[in-house]
N, C-alpha and C positions, 0 to 999 in steps of 0.2 A: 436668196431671193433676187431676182434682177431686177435691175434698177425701173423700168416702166411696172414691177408690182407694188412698188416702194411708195414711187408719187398715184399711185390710185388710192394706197392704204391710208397715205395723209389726208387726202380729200377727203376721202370717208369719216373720218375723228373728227374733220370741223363742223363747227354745230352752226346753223343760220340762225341766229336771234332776230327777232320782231322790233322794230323799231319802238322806242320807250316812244310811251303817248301821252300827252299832254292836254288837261282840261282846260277849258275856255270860261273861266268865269263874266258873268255881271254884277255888277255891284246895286245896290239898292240904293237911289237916292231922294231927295223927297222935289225933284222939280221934274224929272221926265217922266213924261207922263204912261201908264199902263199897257196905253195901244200903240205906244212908238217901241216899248221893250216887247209885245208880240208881234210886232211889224218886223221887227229885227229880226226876232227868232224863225219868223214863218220864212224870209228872204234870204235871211243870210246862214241858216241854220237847215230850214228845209223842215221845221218844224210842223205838224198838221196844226187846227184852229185851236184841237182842245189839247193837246201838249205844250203850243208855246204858251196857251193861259196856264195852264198847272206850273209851268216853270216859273211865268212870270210872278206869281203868287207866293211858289217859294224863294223869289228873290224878293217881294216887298216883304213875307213875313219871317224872313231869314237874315237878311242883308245881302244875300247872296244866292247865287245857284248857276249850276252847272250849264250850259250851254250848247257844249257839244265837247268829246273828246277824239284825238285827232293824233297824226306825229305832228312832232313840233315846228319845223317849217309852214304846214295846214294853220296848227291854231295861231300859232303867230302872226299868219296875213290874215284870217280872220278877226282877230281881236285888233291887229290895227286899222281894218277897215270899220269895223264896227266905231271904234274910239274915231274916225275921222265921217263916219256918215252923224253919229252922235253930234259931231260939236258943226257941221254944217247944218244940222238941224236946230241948233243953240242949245243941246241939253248936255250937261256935264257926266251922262252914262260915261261908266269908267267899266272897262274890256279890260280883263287881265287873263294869263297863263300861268298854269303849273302843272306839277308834274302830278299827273295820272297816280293813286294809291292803290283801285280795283285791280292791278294784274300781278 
């Protein structure tokens, strides 16, 4: 085999993996109020009226819910913007990441 079929044959074997994605949670807490966690969701998530309320519901009667899932650089600046529009508004909304289970 000469050597330019060699490095085409290598290219071909490597596989392009998907960037691991990472969920955005909120946390439920009992001082910010319902319509600053659909505010978030519709602004910074892109949420329509009646999905950021369904989320929002399952983070009051969950503790938590998912937000948006993303790769990890994404949820990461989202969830620190969230945690610093949260506390310029004075409420202690707590934005966290982890690793995506669904893929």
């Amino acid at each position: 085999m000469a050597q330019g079929q060699t490095a085409v044959k290598e290219r071909q074997d490597l596989e392009i993996k998907k960037p691991k994605r990472y969920q955005v949670l909120l946390h439920n807490d009992d001082v910010t109020p319902m319509e600053f966690v659909v505010y978030i969701l519709q602004s910074e998530f892109r949420h329509s009226v009646d999905s950021a309320v369904e989320i929002m519901l399952t983070i009051h009667n969950s503790s938590k819910g998912i937000a948006g899932i993303y790769p990890k650089d994404i949820a990461e600046t989202k969830a620190k913007k969230v945690n610093s529009l949260a506390h310029r508004a004075g409420y202690p909304l707590l934005t966290q990441i982890e690793p995506h289970q669904g893929e």
